[in-house]
Residue, then its C-alpha position, 0 to 999 in steps of 0.5 A: x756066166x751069171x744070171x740076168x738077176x744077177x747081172x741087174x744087180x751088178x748094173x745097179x751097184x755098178x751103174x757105169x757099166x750100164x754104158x757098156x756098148x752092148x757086145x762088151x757087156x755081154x762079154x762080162x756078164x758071159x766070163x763073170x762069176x757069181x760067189x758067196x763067201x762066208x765071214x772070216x774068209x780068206x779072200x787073197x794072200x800076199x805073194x799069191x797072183x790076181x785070179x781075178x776083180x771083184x764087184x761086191x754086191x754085198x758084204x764087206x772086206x778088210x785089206x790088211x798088212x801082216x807080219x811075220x808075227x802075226x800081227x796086222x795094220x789095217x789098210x782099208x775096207x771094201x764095201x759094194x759099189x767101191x774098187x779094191x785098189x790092190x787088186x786093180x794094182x795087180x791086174x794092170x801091172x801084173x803082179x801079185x798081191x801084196x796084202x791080205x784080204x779077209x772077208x768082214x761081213x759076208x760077200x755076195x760077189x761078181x767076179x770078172x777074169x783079169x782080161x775082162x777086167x782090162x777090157x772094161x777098163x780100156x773101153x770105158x771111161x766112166x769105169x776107169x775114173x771109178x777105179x782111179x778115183x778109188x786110187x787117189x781116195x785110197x792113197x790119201x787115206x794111206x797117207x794119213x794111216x802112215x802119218x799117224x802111225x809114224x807121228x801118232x800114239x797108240x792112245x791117239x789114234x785109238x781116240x781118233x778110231x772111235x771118235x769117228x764111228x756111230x756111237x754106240x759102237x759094235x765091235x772088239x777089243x781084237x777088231x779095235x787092235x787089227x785095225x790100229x796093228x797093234x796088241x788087244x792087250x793093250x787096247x784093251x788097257x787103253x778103252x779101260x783108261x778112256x772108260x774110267x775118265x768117263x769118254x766111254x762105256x765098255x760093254x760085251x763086244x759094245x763101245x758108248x762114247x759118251x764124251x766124243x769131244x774128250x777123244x777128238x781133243x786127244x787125237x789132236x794133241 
């Protein structure tokens, strides 16, 4: 059970389920559990099942496909007040999760057991049209990824990953490749090329795109 704090909380960040009807809220904020969950985590691995759905209050979470290797193609981010489409796919067809999920920024999380998960999603409707539209968001966004790893270089999509982030960028030349699924090796000679035509600055865990006209034309060709 959560707290009424915390249950005023999930209402604001989730505000569809304040048209609960009363008996149904009471039932989520009864089953719900409260979490914190530190950077880095784990949330889920692939092949483990669906213990339950989560409504991050705050945080962020990465959804990646690893290989054998150990290498990963980024899939997409959770963020508060979002659905996480793979875990909405495991709930309602039953099935184990098949991705990994690891904490980006640290979580502050409400999390609902499976059956009342699919009793909100039965009951109503705003809250379905949230998880299905998060499903045809998603599925376009996973048809562009596809797309560009199939049709695009390495040097394009990285171009394209930068010239869409807020300049000057916080990150890594490791969290640059996760995202790209590729080696941070390579990235890393990549942004040194794109820094001696002058398109970026390079600096510790920081990226300046000076030239983001320079990228988009890139990502483009």
């Amino acid at each position: 059970m959560i707290d009424p704090a915390t249950a005023d909380r999930v209402l604001a960040v989730y505000p569809m389920l304040r048209e609960l009807p009363a008996p149904v809220l009471a039932e989520m904020v009864a089953s719900a559990t409260h979490m914190k969950v530190p950077p880095n985590a784990m949330m889920f691995d692939e092949s483990q099942p669906c213990m339950g759905y989560p409504l991050l209050l705050a945080g962020s979470a990465r959804v990646v496909k690893a290989s054998p290797n150990g290498r990963e193609l980024h899939l997409y981010y959770v963020e508060p007040g979002e659905a996480c489409i793979l875990t909405s796919s495991c709930l309602l067809g039953r099935s184990n999760y098949q991705a990994r999920c690891m904490v980006q920024d640290a979580l502050d999380l409400v999390v609902l057991p499976p059956a009342t998960f699919r009793l909100l999603f039965s009951t109503l409707d705003s809250f379905r049209v949230h998880v299905l539209g998060r499903f045809s968001e998603r599925m376009a966004d996973l048809l562009q990824l596809v797309a560009a790893v199939t049709f695009q270089k390495l040097d394009q999509r990285l171009a394209a990953a930068l010239a869409a982030k807020a300049s000057p960028i916080q990150t890594t030349h490791q969290a640059l490749a996760d995202e790209l699924g590729s080696l941070r090796e390579i990235v890393s000679r990549l942004l040194k090329n794109f820094a001696d035509q002058g398109w970026v600055r390079l600096g510790r865990e920081r990226i300046e795109v000076v030239d983001p006209g320079a990228l988009r034309r890139l990502a483009t060709l």
